[in-house]
C-alpha positions, 0 to 999 in steps of 0.5 A: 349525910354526905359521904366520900369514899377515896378507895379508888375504883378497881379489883381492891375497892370492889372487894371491899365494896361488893354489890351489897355493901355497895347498896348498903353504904348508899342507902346511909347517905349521899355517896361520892366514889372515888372515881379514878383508878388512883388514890387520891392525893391529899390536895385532892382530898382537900379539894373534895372533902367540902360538905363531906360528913363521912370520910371512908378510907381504904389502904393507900388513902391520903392521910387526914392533915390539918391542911386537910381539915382546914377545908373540912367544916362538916366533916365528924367521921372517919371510917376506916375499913383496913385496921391501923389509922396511925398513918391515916388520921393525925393528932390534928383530927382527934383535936378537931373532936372528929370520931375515928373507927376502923375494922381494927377488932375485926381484922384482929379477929382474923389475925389470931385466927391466921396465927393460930392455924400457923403455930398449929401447922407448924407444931403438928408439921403439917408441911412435912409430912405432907411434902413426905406423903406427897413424895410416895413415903409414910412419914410418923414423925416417930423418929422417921419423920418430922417431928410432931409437937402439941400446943396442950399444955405448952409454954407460950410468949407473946410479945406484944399483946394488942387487940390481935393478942388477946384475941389469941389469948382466947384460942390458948385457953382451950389448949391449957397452955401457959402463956408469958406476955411482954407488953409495956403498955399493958398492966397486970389487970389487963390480963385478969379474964386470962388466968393462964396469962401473966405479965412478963418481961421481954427475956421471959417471953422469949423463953417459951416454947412457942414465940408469937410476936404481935407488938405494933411497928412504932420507932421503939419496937423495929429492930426489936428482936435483934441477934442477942434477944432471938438468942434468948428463943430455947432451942427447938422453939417455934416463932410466929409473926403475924405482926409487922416484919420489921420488929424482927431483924432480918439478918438475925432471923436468917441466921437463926434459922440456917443453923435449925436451932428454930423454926418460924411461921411467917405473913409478913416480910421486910420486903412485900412481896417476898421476892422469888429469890429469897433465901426464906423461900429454900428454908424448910423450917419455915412456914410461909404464908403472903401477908394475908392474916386479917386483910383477905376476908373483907366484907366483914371489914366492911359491914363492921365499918358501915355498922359505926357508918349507921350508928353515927347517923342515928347518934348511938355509941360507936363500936369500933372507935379508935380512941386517941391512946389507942392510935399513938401505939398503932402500927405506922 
């Protein structure tokens, strides 16, 4: 079995691949590294993917045309250790019958795990109080302080669901709360393991105390969240993206959050890195975080795909693969 991996050599590639994934990935077949310390090029691509079986691929790497497949006669895997293959992969190589996985589930593992720690931070304001003991004070939150709120029993809504939204459906549950889902593409069955989660619309989603947004960035959901609809967020609420920024329009969230009427936790931005400038940085009802929700802890990404990388060759049913349905709602 011919592999070929285009994460170029370098500090990111060696995250995802440290000495034992390294082995364990050299042990399924024969490995041709990328050996720049630039992605490749699609032309560069298609010059190298003659005889390849398995294409694994990181962030940055070219995506997978029709052009590219045209010089692709071995090729039936695509392993993807990052999440989304929406800007990977396209139509042409689910037509081609080659498999797509990612480390999609386990990325989406991580986010809710990140999303939770957020709202719960911010809730129990946890930055508060430790810039106010931090200042030599003893900040309660019993009208000294900051005000400190509970996730038991709260009101949430998520809009957009996602792998990453169910996966934070299963922390809600311990904390009893009530949780609103607006997500077009799903159907009420889909929610059935959850009975504190019901399918909703947009408007009363946005109607809870906590507003977590993970919908997928498509054309129809940038912008999603404009001024009227962050309008429809109640007073003194928290909103939460972990998601992609662009959902939420940025001159809306600004204003939104100057006035105080809300507070907001955040790991992704309309600019990355966020600039040193920027006015969300001065904003103290915010929570910021860079862009690390499910991307920081790598191994796992890696060993969930060379797991598919193994099972491909030993012709068992893939875990992780990413269906044709699931790739047209993924984030581009």
């Amino acid at each position: 079995m011919r592999i070929l991996v285009t994460l170029p050599a370098g500090d990111l590639r060696d995250s995802f691949f440290p000495p034992g994934m390294r082995d364990r990935l050299e042990s399924l077949g024969t490995v041709e590294w990328n050996p720049d310390v630039d992605d490749f090029t699609e032309a560069e691509l298609r010059d190298r993917i003659d005889g390849v079986d398995v294409l694994v691929t990181g962030w940055g790497s070219p995506r997978v045309t029709a052009d590219v497949l045209d010089a692709a006669d071995d090729l039936s895997l695509v392993a993807h250790t990052g999440g989304s293959v929406a800007s990977l992969v396209s139509e042409a190589v689910y037509d081609a019958g080659i498999a797509v996985v990612s480390a999609n589930d386990v990325m989406a593992d991580h986010t809710a795990e990140h999303t939770l720690a957020l709202l719960l931070s911010q809730l129990r304001a946890v930055p508060a109080l430790d810039r106010t003991m931090s200042a030599g004070e003893w900040g309660t939150g019993d009208g000294e302080g900051a005000e400190i709120r509970t996730l038991h029993e709260a009101d949430v809504g998520l809009v957009g669901l996602g792998t990453i939204g169910r996966n934070l459906l299963d922390h809600l549950d311990s904390f009893g709360a009530t949780v609103s889902v607006y997500d077009p593409y799903v159907d009420a069955e889909d929610l059935s393991e959850w009975p504190s989660a019901s399918l909703t619309d947009l408007k009363t989603a946005l109607d809870s105390r906590v507003v977590s947004v993970h919908a997928a960035r498509t054309e129809e959901t940038v912008g999603m969240l404009d001024a009227d609809r962050l309008a429809q967020i109640p007073d003194g609420a928290l909103l939460v993206n972990t998601a992609r920024a662009e959902i939420v329009e940025e001159g809306a969230l600004l204003a939104e959050l100057r006035s105080g009427r809300i507070s907001a936790a955040l790991d992704v931005y309309h600019e990355e890195p966020l600039p040193a400038d920027h006015e969300l940085r001065s904003l103290e009802n915010v929570l910021l975080t860079p862009h690390v929700g499910g991307s920081e802890i790598r191994p796992p990404l890696t060993a969930a795909v060379l797991d598919d990388v193994e099972r491909f060759r030993d012709g068992t049913s893939l875990e992780y693969r990413i269906p044709r349905e699931q790739w047209a709602t993924m984030t581009r």
